[in-house]
N, C-alpha and C positions, 0 to 999 in steps of 0.2 A: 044407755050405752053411748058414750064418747064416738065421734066418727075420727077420732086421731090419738096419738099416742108421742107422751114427753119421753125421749128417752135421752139420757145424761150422759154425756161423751168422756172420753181420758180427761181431756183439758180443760173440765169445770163448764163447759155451757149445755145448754138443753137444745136438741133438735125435735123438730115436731114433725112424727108423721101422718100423713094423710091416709094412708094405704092401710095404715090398720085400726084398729077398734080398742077400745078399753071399757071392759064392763063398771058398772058402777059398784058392784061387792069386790069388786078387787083389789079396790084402794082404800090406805085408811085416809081417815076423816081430814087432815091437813093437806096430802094429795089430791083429796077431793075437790077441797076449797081451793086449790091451785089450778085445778082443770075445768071447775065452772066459769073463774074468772077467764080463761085461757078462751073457753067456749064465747064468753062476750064477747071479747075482744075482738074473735074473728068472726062473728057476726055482722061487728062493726063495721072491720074491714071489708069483708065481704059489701053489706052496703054501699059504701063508699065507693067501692069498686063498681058496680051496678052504676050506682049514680051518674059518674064518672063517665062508664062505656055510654050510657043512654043517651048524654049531653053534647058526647061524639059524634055519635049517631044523628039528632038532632041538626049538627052543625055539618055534616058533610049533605044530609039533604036539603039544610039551605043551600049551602054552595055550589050547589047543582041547579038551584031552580033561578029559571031566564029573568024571573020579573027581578028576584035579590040583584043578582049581576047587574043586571039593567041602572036596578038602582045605586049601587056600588059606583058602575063607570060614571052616573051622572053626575058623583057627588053628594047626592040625597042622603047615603049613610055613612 
C-alpha cells in the first residue's frame, strides 16, 4: 500500500496526497509503474531533506560552542 495518492486536477497537473493511501490491486500496471517511481523519488527527497536538517543541527551546535567562537574571533578559522 502507497502512503499517498496522485490525484489529476481540471487543468492537466497531478497533485499528491499524503493524507491518504492507495492500495496496490487497485491500480493498473502503468499506474503502478508511475507510483513506484513517485515512491523513490520521495524517498530521495525525503533523505535529502534528513540530510540537510542533521547538517543544521550539526552547525548551530558548533555555533554555540565557546572553543569554535573562540576560534572564529582569533582568526584561526
Amino acid at each position: 500500500m502507497f502512503d499517498f495518492r496522485i490525484i489529476d486536477t481540471e487543468d492537466g497537473n497531478q497533485v499528491i496526497r499524503g493524507d491518504l493511501k492507495t492500495p496496490f490491486d487497485s491500480l493498473p500496471f502503468v499506474e503502478l509503474i508511475e507510483y513506484i517511481e513517485m515512491d523513490k523519488q520521495m524517498a530521495i527527497m525525503d533523505s535529502i531533506r534528513k540530510k540537510q536538517q542533521k547538517e543544521e543541527k550539526r552547525r548551530r551546535k558548533l555555533e554555540r560552542n565557546l572553543l569554535w567562537r573562540l576560534a572564529c574571533f582569533c582568526g584561526l578559522v
